[in-house]
N, C-alpha and C positions, 0 to 999 in steps of 0.2 A: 646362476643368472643374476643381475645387477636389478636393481628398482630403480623404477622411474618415477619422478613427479612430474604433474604439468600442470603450470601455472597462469592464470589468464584474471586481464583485470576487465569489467566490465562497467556499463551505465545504458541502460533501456537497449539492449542487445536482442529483441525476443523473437528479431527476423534472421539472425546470423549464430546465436550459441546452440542451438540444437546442432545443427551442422557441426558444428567447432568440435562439440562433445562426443559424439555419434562419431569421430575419424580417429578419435584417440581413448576409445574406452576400453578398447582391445589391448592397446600395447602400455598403459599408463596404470600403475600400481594405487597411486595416489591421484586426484585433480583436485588445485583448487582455486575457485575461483573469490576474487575481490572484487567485490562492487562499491561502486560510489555512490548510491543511493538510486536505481532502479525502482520509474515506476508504472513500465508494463511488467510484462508474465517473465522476462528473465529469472528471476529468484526460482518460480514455479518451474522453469525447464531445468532450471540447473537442477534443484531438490528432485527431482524426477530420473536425474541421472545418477543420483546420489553421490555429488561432489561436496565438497568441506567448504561452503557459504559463508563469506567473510564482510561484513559490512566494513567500511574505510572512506571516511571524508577524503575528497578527491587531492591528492598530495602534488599535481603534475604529474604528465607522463611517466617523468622518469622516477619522480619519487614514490610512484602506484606500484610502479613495475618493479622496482627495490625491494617494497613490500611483500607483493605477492611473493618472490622470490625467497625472501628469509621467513615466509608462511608455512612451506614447503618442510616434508620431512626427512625427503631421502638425498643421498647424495647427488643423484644427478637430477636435473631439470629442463625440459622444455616447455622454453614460452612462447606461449603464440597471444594473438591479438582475438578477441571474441569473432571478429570476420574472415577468419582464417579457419584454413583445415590442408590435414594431409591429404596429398593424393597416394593411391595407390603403388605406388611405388616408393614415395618415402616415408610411408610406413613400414613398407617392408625392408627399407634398410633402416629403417631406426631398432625394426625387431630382430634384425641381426648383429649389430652393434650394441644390443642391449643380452643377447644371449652373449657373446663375448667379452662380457664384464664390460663395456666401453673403456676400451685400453686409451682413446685419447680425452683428453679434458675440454675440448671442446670439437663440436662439428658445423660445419655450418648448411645452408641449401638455398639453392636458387628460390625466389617470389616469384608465381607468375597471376597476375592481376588482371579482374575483370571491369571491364569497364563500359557500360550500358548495355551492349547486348554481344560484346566477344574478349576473349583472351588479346591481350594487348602483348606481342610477343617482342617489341622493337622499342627503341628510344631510351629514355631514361628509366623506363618501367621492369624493362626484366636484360638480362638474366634477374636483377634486384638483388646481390646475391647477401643474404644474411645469417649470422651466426645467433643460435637460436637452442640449441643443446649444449651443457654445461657442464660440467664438476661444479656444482654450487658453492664449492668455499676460493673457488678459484676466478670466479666472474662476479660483475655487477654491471649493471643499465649505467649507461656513461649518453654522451652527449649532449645537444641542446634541443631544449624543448621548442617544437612540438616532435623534434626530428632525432627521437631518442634512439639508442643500440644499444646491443647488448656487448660486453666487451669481456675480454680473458686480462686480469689483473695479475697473473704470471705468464711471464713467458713463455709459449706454448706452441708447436705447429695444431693446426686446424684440420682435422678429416671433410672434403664434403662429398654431401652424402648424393645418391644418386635421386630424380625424382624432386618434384616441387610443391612447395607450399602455397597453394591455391587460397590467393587474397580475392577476396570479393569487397568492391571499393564504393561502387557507385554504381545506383540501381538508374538515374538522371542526371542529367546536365546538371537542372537544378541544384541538386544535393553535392554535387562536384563544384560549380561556384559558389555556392555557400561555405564549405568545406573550407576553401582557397582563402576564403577572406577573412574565416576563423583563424587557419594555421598561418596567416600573414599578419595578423596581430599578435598573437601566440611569440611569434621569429621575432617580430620589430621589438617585442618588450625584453625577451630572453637575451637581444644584442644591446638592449640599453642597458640592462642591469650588467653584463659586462664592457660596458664601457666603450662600444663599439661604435664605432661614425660612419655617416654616411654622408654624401653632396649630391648637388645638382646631378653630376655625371654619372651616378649610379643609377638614377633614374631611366638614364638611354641606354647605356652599355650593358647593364647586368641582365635585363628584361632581352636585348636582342641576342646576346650572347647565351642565353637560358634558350630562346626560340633554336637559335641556328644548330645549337649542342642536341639537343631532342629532337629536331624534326632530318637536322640532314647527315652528323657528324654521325648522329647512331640511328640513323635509318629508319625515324620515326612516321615517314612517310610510306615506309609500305606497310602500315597499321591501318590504309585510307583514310577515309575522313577523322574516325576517331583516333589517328594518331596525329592528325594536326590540330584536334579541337585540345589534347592535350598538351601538346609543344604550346601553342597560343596559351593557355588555360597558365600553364608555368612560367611563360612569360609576363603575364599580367600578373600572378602569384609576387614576380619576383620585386614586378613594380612598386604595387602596395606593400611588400615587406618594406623596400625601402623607404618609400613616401612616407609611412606609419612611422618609422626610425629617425627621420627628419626631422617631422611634426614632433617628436616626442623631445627630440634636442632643443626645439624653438620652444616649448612649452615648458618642459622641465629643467631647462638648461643642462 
């Protein structure tokens, strides 16, 4: 049978890492987690699980998750996010592909996300489908931040796995608009530093074509109410990305 690691970055997690730890203690050889300076009880729950506790000034998304990643000791690795947990079911195919020596180098699994008080099954939110189990010498977290992936740096077909990885996102609106105007300054500065432009017209078209893509192209509207306050929510997301991207060209040239 194959070892697994699994690897998770953290920062005041101390409502969402028990859960996180508590779905993968059974089938995870190894956990470890990085924190970025935690300061509720997170540290306390992880040591209670007895995971390998890593302090790390925050690197960005992608450069934590890199971290955590080559923290690891065995060859294969799943990473999950501190608000994340398996369900039952894909754990149980992760614990059959892990008695099977994991014959493929990477696998991937649907996301299904909560959002105030239900499973958001429609729109841009799920399937979500992401690749999340590794051969560690054969992947690395790629993307842009805040909208980081995990990616296979050989060439490789992808198993997925059956069963979903159960994201818990947002306990309130509140914390969802807040959220939106974090990772919209996060996006605007990550496209400035590549070189990226935007105009007037991004301002109307990106924002309505982000609504009309979430709420009707992929069926965001039979999530009820909260599948339109998200389509809305990503469309104004997309606004202030731009607007931020703007501003940053007129200030910074």
């Amino acid at each position: 049978m194959a070892q697994l690691s699994v690897a998770i970055i953290t920062m005041n997690e101390e409502k969402n890492i028990g859960r996180c730890l508590d779905s993968v203690r059974d089938i995870a050889d190894e956990i470890v987690v990085v924190d970025s300076g935690s300061t509720d009880k997170t540290k306390e729950i992880c040591e209670s699980f007895g995971v390998r506790f890593i302090f790390q000034p925050f690197l960005g998304f992608i450069g934590q998750k890199n971290f955590a990643l080559e923290s690891t000791i065995h060859a294969h690795v799943l990473s999950l996010d501190a608000d994340e947990a398996l369900s039952p079911e894909l754990k149980r195919s992760i614990q059959t592909e892990k008695e099977n020596g994991f014959p493929e180098i990477g696998y991937s699994m649907n996301r299904l996300s909560w959002f105030c008080d239900q499973w958001i099954r429609h729109g841009s939110w799920y399937p979500d489908r992401k690749l999340r189990l590794v051969l560690k010498s054969a992947a690395k977290w790629g993307g842009m931040n805040p909208h980081d992936k995990l990616e296979l740096t050989k060439s490789s077909r992808e198993k997925h796995l059956a069963g979903d990885l159960l994201h818990y996102t947002y306990y309130s609106l509140d914390e969802y608009i807040l959220q939106g105007n974090k990772f919209s300054s996060i996006s605007a500065n990550a496209m400035f530093e590549q070189g990226k432009k935007a105009g007037y017209l991004n301002l109307i078209w990106n924002p309505f074509m982000a609504f009309v893509k979430n709420y009707f192209i992929r069926a965001g509207f039979l999530d009820g109410f909260n599948g339109y306050i998200i389509a809305r929510q990503s469309a104004s997301q997309t606004f202030l990305k731009y607007a931020k991207l703007i501003q940053l060209q007129r200030i910074r040239g």
